[in-house]
KOLMAR-760429 format. One record per residue (C-alpha): x, y, z; residue in three letters. Coordinates in steps of 0.05 Angstrom, whole numbers, plus 5000, padded with zeros to 4 digits. Layout:
// KOLMAR-760429
XYZALA;...
// end
This chain:
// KOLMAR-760429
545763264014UNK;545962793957UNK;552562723925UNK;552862873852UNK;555562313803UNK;560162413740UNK;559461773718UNK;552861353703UNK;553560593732UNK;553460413660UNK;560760803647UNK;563360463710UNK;561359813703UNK;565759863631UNK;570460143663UNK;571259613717UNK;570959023670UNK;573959313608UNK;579359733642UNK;580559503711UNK;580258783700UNK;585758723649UNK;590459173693UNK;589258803754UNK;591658123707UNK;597358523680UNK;599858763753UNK;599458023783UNK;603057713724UNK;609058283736UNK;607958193809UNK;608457423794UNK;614857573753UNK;618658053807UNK;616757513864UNK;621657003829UNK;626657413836UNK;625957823904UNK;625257473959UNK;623857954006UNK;616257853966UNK;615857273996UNK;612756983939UNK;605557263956UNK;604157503884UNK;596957293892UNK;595957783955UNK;599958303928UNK;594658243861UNK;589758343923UNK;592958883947UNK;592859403876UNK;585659033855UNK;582959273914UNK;584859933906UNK;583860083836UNK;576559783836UNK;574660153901UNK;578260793869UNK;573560783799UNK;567760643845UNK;568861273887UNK;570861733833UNK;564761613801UNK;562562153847UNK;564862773857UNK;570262803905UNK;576763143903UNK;582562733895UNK;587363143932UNK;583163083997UNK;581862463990UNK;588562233983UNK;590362664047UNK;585662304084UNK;587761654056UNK;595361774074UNK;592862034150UNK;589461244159UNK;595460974135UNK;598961354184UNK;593961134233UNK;594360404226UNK;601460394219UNK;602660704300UNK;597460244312UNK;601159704282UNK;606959984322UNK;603659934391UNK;601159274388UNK;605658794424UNK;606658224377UNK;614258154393UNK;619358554348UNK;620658054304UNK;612757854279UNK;612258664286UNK;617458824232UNK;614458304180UNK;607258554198UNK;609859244181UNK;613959044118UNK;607058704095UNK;602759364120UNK;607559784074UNK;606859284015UNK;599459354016UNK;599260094016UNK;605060143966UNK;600659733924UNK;593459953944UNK;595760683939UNK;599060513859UNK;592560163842UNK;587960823882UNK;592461283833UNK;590560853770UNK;582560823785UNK;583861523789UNK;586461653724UNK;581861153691UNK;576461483709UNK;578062263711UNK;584262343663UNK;582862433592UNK;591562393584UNK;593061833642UNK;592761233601UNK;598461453560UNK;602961583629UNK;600560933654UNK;602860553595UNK;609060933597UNK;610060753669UNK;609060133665UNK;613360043606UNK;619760363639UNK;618859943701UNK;618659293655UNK;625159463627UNK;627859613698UNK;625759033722UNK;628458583660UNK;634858893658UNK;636058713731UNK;632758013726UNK;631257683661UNK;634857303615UNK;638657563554UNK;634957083507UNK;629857283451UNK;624256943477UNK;625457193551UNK;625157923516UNK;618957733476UNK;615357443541UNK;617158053578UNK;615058543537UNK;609858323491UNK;604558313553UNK;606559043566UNK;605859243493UNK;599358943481UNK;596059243541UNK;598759973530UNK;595059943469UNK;589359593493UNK;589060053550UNK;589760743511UNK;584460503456UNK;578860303503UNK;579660843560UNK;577561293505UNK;572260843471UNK;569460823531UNK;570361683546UNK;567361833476UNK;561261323478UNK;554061503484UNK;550861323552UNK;544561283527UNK;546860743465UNK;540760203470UNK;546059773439UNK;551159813484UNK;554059193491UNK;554459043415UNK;557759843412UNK;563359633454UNK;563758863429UNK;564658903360UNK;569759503366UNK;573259003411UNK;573958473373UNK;575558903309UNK;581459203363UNK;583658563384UNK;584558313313UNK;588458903288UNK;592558883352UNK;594658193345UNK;596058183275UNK;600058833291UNK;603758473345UNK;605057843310UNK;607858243242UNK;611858643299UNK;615257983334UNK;616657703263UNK;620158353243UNK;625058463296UNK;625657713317UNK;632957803288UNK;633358423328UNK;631857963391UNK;636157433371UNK;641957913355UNK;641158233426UNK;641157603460UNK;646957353414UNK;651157943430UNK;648658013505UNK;646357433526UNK;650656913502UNK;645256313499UNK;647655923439UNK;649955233426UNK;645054953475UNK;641355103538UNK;645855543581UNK;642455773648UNK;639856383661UNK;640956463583UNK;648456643591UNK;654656323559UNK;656555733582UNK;662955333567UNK;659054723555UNK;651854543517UNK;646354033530UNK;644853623498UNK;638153403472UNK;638352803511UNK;639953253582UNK;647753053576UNK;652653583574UNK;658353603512UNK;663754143500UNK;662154683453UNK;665254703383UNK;665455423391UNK;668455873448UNK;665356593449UNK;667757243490UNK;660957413519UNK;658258003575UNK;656457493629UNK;658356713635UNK;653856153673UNK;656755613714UNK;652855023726UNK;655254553788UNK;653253913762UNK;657253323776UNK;659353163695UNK;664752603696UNK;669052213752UNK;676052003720UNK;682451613758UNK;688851833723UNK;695451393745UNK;699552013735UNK;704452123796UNK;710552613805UNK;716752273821UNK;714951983884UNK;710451533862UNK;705151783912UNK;703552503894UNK;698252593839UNK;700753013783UNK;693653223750UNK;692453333679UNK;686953723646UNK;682453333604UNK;681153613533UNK;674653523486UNK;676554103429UNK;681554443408UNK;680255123379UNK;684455313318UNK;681255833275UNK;677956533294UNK;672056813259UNK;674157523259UNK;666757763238UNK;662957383300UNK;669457413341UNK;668456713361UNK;673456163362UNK;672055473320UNK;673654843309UNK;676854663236UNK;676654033218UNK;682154163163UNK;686154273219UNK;693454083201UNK;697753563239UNK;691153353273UNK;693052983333UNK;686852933367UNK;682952313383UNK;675552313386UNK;672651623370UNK;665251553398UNK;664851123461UNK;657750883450UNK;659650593384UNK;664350093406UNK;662449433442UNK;664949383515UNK;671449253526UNK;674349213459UNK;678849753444UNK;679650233384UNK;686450603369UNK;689351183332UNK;696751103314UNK;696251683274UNK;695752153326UNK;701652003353UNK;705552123294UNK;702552913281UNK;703953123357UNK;710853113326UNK;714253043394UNK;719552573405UNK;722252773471UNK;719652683545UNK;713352273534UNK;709851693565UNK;702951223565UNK;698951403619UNK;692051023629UNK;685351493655UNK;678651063669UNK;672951593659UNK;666151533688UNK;660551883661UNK;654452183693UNK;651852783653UNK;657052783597UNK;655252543531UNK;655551783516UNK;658551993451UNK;664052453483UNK;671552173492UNK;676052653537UNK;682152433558UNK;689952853578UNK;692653013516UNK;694852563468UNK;690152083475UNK;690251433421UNK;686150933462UNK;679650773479UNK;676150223510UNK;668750203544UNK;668449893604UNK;662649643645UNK;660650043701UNK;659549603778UNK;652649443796UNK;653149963855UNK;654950463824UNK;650650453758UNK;645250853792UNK;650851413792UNK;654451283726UNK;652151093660UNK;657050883626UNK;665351003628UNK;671450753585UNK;679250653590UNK;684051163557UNK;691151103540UNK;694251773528UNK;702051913509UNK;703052483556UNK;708752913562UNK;712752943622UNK;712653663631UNK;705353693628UNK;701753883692UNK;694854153718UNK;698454603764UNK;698655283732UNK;705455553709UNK;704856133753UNK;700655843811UNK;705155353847UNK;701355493922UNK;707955633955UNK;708854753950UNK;716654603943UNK;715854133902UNK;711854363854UNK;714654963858UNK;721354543828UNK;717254183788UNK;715254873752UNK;722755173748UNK;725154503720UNK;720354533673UNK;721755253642UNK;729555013650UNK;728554423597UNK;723654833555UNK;729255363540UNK;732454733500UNK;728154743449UNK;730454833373UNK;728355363326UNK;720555423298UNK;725655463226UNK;725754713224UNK;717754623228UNK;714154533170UNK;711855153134UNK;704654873135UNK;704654713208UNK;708155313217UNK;703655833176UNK;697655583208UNK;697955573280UNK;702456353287UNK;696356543237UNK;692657213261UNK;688257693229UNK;691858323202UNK;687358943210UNK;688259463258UNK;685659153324UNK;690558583313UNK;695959073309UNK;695859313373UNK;695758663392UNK;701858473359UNK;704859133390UNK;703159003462UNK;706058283454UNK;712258513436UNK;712659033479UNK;711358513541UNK;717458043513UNK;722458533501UNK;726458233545UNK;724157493533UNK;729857083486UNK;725956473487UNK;719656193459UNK;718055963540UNK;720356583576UNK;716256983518UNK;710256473557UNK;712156673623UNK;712757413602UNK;705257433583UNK;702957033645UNK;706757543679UNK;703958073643UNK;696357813673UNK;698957743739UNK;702258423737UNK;699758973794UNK;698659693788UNK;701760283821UNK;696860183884UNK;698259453887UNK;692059233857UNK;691658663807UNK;691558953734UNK;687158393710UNK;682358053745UNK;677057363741UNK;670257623719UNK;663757083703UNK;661157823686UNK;665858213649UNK;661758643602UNK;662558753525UNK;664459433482UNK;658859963477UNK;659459743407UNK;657259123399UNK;662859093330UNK;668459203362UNK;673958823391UNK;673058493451UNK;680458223457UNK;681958913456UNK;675959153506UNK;679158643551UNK;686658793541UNK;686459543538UNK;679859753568UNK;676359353631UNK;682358793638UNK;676558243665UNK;674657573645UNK;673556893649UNK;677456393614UNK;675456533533UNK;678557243544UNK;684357013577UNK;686056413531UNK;683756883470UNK;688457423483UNK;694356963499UNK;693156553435UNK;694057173390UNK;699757583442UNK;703856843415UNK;702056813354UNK;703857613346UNK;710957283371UNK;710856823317UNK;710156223369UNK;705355743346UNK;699755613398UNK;692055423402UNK;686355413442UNK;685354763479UNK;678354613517UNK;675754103561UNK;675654073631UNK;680954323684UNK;682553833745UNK;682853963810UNK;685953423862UNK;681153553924UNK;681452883952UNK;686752644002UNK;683351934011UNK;683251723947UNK;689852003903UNK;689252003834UNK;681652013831UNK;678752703807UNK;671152983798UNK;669753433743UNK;663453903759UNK;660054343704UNK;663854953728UNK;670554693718UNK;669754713641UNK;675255043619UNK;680055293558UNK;687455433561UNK;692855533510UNK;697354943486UNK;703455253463UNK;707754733406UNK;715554623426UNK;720154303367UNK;721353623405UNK;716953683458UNK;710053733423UNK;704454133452UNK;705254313518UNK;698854553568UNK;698155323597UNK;694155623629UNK;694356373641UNK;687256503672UNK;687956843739UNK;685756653806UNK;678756773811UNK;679557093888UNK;671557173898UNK;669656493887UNK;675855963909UNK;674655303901UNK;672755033971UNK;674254263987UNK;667653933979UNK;666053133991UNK;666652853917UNK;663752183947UNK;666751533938UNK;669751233868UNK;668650623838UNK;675350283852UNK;673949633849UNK;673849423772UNK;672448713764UNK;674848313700UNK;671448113648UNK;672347373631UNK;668347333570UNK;664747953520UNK;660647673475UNK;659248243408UNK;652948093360UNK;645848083349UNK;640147873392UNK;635847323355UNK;630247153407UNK;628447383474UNK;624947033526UNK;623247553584UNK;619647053630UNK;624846623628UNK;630347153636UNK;632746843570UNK;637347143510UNK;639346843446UNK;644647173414UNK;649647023347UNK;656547263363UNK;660147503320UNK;666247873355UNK;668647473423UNK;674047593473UNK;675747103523UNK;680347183581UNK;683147803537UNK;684147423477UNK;679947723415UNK;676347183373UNK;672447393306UNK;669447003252UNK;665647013184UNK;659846543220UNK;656546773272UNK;655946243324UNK;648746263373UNK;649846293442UNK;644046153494UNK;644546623548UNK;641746713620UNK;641347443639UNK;636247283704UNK;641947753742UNK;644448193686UNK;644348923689UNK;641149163630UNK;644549873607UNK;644350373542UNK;648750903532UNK;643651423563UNK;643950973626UNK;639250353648UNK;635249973600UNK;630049393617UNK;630048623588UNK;623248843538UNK;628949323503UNK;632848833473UNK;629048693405UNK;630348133351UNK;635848493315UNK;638348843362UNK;645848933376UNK;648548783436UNK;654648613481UNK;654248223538UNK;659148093595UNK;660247633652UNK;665347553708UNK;662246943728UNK;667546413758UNK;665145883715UNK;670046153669UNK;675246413708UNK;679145663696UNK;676845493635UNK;681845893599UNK;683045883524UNK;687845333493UNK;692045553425UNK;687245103382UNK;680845483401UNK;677245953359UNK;670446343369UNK;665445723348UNK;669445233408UNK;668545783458UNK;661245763450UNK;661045093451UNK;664845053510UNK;661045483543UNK;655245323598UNK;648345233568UNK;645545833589UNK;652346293599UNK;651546673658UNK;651747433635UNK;652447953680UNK;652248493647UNK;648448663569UNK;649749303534UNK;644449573481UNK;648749793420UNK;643250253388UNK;643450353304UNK;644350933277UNK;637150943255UNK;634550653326UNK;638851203356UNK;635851693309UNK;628251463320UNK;631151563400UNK;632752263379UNK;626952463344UNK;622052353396UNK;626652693453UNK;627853193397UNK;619553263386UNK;618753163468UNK;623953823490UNK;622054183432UNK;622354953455UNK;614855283448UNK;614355623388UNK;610556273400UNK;610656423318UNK;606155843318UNK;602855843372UNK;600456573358UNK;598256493280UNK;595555883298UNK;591356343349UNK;589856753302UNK;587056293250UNK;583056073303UNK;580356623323UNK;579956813256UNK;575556293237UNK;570756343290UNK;570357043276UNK;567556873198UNK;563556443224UNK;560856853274UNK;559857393223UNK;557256823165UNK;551656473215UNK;546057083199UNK;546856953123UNK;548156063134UNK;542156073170UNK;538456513110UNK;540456033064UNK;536455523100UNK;531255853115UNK;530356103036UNK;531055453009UNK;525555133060UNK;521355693033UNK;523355622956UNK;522354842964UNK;514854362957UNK;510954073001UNK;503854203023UNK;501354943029UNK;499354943103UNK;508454763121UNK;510055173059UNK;505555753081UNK;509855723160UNK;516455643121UNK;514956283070UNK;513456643143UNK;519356433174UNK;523656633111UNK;520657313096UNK;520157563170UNK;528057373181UNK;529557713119UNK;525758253144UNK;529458243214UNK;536558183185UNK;535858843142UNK;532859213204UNK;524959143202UNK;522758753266UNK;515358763293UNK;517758963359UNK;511159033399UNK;506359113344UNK;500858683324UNK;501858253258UNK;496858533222UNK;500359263234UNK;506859033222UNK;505258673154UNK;501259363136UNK;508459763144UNK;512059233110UNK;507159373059UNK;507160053053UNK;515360083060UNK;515959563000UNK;510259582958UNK;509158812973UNK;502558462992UNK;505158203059UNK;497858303089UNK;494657853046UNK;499257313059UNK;499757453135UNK;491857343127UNK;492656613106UNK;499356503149UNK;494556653206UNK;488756233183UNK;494455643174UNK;496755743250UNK;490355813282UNK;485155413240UNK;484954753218UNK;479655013166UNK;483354713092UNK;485755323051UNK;481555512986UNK;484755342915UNK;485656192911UNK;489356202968UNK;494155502964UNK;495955822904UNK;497356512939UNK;502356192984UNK;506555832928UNK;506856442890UNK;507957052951UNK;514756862961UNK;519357052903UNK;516157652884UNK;516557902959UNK;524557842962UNK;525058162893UNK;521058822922UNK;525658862981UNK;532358812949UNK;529559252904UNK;528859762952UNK;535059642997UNK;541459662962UNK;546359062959UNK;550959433001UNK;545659563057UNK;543858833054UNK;551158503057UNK;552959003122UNK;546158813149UNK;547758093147UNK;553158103185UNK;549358343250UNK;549557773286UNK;545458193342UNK;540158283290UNK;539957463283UNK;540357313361UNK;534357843373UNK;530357463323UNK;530256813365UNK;529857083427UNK;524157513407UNK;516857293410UNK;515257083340UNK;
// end
């Protein structure tokens, strides 16, 4: 017996292409997006797409026919059954037979979702509304669990989704209401596509640009990813740059989650040493210090009306190598008099910025230094710093001594001398006022309470310090730590409240921000003035090379400097132990110990250069020699040979075809040549040159970029990393589409205009009499009259008889034109020049305006007259 159908082929065959098609691209794009996260997909998106195609293009196939869907699913599950004992008996080893079964499941997992959805397509009136459902919920699963917190990651995730749910819902029942028997079936369904896909994407577009703040406010409140390109669209204590180097934020945020990236960033020596003279005492190196707190964003700044500002930041690409800039000044505000010393740190950069100086705290020096030829595929650039450090300053944490003796000593003396300190009375009230400021609504309050509360039995300002650190390192009744590390901590359920107090009162986790937050304000509540320092914290992992520290990504840090009258700021650091994630000793490589002097640094501009000879001419204008600075009001050429020179930027290694006429450079030599010609008390900068060898070796020549060079630099990275701008992208789309679709819709009546104008024009009767055809039987075809499969004679009778025309008689002489070469009569030349006009006036007449513009825009109408036997 015959099985019945329920649906013609036509009705399937839409529903394959028009329904199936875009669902099977939907599932391998999600399957695409799961496979990067889950690795137990093994990254077979592309089979897995397989997998549900297969089953949702055999299911609308088979239930085209009548058959049950409960049996047939029974019967399906039984041969899944089947092959799976099968599976199970085949001796392939245990191991092959496990994966074999984990892919067997896959592909009926997937075969079965897709049987389910050909199913629905074709039988369920309702299903399209639980599929887009469906697949909505599992998208937000699936980016909750996965995705990044950013606005774009949410747009990317979801906008696919959206567009198909409606896309899905709209043409399942299009395609349920139309008529089977539509001649025009293809134009039925196109043109109500196109019209869909229009509406859609200007509804999705108006959508995006509506709740883009929305988006970004999620991923600002969620997600963290400001300031730069944090991974995984987290917070990050650092930002990159434009350029790929990575810079200190000027702006710490408490966020939900917090990304750590394990990039090798700097590699610094610091001749800092306890007592001995042979243990390294390590300091932290700070970029910021944080001084004001934006109550309404809850984030902590940078001010650069900072008070007392004793921090040193000069720009490291902007001076010439090896000449030194200072700050004085600095010294002066750190208003510490007691207990401090120079210490020297050489930095060398890898991923940090070329314009970033970090240094122990107080830093007032700063001198580039060249970088050795073996190690400049490794570091870019690096620099000298002289800091005036106090001597109770320490990397070590105050409450984290690592059960060391010594340190432990060091620590104890340190709190001893601390408890010296005068009054905050004698500070100024300026000073004073602005670092114990806090905000004074009600969240602050309990603040100020708790703080209290902790010190009540604290006297002074340092054993109020070790009270709070305390306080963090406290344990419960059970023994468990009350606060704890957390990367992940969470935020309120309100996304306005207080997240110092979320993280004091509430969940007590956090990384560093929270910690260095909360003890900011639990001083300042004490009246002790304190701020946020950030930079990087140091850890001494090395036991072959003392004194030499690497700074990874993840050891961006911020602490609390606490100010003592006398002593100046002094570093804390009251983060706990993370105990998940210790620090394990890893092989930091080797440093670059062996600094070589520099005998002569030549500073000016580059006049010629001669790259086949491996020649520079430069006038100097700034010179030291054998550490003596020279200057002078006229610059003095030098002839240089730089056949062995190492050729460097700030961004790293630059070529010989770099250096420009005009351009500012620095070049340095060690060469020996100079080492005994040493500078006598009647020299100045125009001797030296002279003096010099004609060609000077150089060893090494540093590109000092312009600002505007620098900024042309910029603008091109800037233009070369610039993020994709969907907005754009999608109107630009749009228009596009848009356009084509005017045009598609103007062709019938571009092509009319023509056509009519051949027709209105001269020229000989026998081409005017073919053009006057061509015009009236396309204007004819456009508003719906088409000869189909009559004769021309018949056809011109209708026309005739529909518009009162003579059509006839002029078919009569068109056909005597086409088939004779027998020379038209006088009558009937001027029968052709005259037909024409008064045969479009009888049609419009008799089809109304807005007949004739809808007409027109049937580009079907326009294609069937070409394609149509004439």
């Amino acid at each position: 017996m015959q099985i019945g159908r329920i649906h013609s082929w036509k009705k399937v065959t839409a529903q394959l292409f028009l329904l199936a098609l875009p669902t099977i691209a939907l599932a391998v794009y999600l399957l695409w997006d799961l496979n990067r996260y889950y690795s137990v997909l093994q990254n077979r998106y592309a089979e897995q797409g397989l997998f549900f195609a297969t089953g949702i293009v055999t299911s609308l196939v088979f239930y085209g026919y009548r058959f049950r869907f409960i049996t047939t699913a029974a019967l399906l599950g039984a041969f899944y059954y089947l092959v799976y004992k099968i599976i199970g008996n085949i001796s392939v080893g245990e191991f092959d037979a496990f994966f074999v079964s984990v892919r067997f499941l896959m592909f009926a997992i997937l075969f079965s979702l897709g049987w389910v959805a050909g199913y629905g397509f074709s039988r369920s009136r309702y299903f399209t509304i639980f599929w887009a459902v469906f697949l909505l919920a599992l998208q937000i699963i699936v980016v909750s669990r996965t995705a990044e917190v950013t606005a774009n990651a949410i747009i990317f995730a979801f906008a696919p989704v959206l567009a198909y749910a409606f896309y899905v819902i709209y043409i399942a029942e299009l395609i349920r209401n139309m008529n089977e028997d539509e001649k025009g079936f293809v134009w039925f369904i196109g043109k109500r596509l196109i019209g869909f896909t229009m509406l859609a994407g200007v509804v999705l577009v108006a959508l995006l640009l509506v709740f883009q703040k929305d988006f970004q406010s999620i991923e600002h409140d969620w997600g963290g990813a400001q300031g730069g390109k944090e991974k995984g669209g987290k917070e990050s204590m650092t930002k990159e740059n434009r350029d790929g180097s990575i810079s200190n934020k000027d702006q710490m945020k408490m966020t939900s989650s917090l990304s750590k990236d394990k990039r090798l960033v700097f590699v610094a020596r610091v001749d800092n040493y306890f007592p001995d003279g042979k243990t390294p005492n390590p300091l932290y190196f700070t970029s910021r210090y944080y001084t004001r707190f934006d109550t309404s964003t809850q984030t902590f700044e940078t001010d650069d009306k900072m008070p007392y500002n004793d921090l040193f930041s000069p720009d490291p690409s902007k001076i010439p190598l090896y000449f030194a800039k200072t700050d004085s000044t600095v010294l002066t505000n750190t208003k510490a008099t007691k207990g401090r010393k120079v210490v020297t740190a050489d930095v060398y950069k890898t991923l940090l910025s070329p314009h970033d100086y970090l240094a122990p705290s107080t830093a007032f020096y700063c001198q580039p230094i060249a970088v050795e030829n073996e190690y400049k595929d490794q570091f870019k650039s690096a620099y000298r710093a002289k800091m005036w450090v106090s001597d109770l300053n320490s990397a070590y944490f105050i409450y984290n001594p690592a059960g060391n003796d010594m340190l432990e000593l060091f620590q104890q003396t340190r709190f001893n001398e601390l408890r010296t300190a005068g009054p905050y009375s004698s500070l100024d009230k300026t000073f004073r006022d602005y670092y114990t400021f806090m905000p004074a609504n009600e969240d602050y309050k309990r603040i100020v309470d708790l703080a209290k509360d902790i010190t009540k039995d604290a006297h002074t300002p340092v054993d109020k310090v070790v009270a709070i650190r305390d306080f963090f390192l406290g344990k419960d009744e059970f023994g468990q730590p009350l606060f704890r590390y957390s990367d992940n901590p969470g935020i309120p359920g309100l996304p306005s409240a207080s997240k110092l107090n979320y993280f004091l009162f509430e969940n007590r986790k956090g990384y560093c921000a929270y910690y260095a937050g909360a003890t900011l304000f639990l001083l300042r509540a004490l009246g002790i003035p304190s701020r946020i320092a950030a930079g990087f914290l140091t850890v001494d992992r090395s036991s072959k090379n003392p004194g030499w520290y690497w700074f990874y990504a993840d050891q961006a840090h911020a602490w609390v400097q606490v100010y003592f009258p006398g002593y100046g700021w002094i570093d804390f650091d009251t983060t706990v132990p993370d105990q998940n994630t210790q620090q394990a000793a890893q092989p930091d490589g080797t440093p670059p110990m062996n600094t070589q002097q520099a005998l002569l640094v030549a500073d000016g501009e580059a006049i010629s250069v001669d790259t086949a000879a491996k020649r520079v001419t430069m006038k100097v204008k700034k010179l030291m020699y054998h550490d003596q600075n020279f200057t002078t009001d006229a610059p003095k050429d030098m002839l240089m040979d730089v056949s062995v020179a190492s050729i460097t930027r700030d961004t790293g290694l630059a070529v010989l075809s770099d250096i420009k006429k005009g351009t500012n450079i620095v070049a340095v030599s060690f060469a020996e040549v100079f080492k005994n010609k040493k500078p006598v008390p009647t020299d100045n900068l125009s001797s030296l040159v002279d003096k010099s060898p004609k060609p000077a070796p150089i060893d090494e020549v540093k590109i000092m970029e312009t600002e505007e060079q620098k900024k042309e630099r910029q603008s091109k990275q800037e233009e070369a990393k610039k993020p994709f701008d969907w907005v754009k992208a999608a109107w630009i789309t749009l228009s596009v589409l848009g356009g084509f679709i005017i045009i598609l819709f103007s062709l019938p009546w571009l092509i009319w205009l023509v056509i009519h104008n051949k027709a209105k024009g001269a020229g000989n009767a026998r081409s005017k009499a073919y053009n006057v055809f061509t015009a009236s039987t396309y204007y004819l075809n456009q508003l719906g009259y088409t000869r189909h499969h009559q004769s021309p004679a018949a056809f011109a009778t209708q026309v005739d008889q529909t518009f009162k025309t003579s059509f006839s008689s002029f078919n009569n002489i068109y056909q005597k034109v086409k088939y004779s070469t027998t020379p038209l009569t006088a009558n009937e030349e001027k029968a052709v020049h005259a037909f024409y006009p008064s045969f479009v006036e009888a049609v419009k007449k008799q089809v109304p305006v807005k007949t004739r513009f809808s007409r027109f825009l049937n580009v079907y109408n326009t294609l069937h007259f070409f394609t149509k036997p004439k």
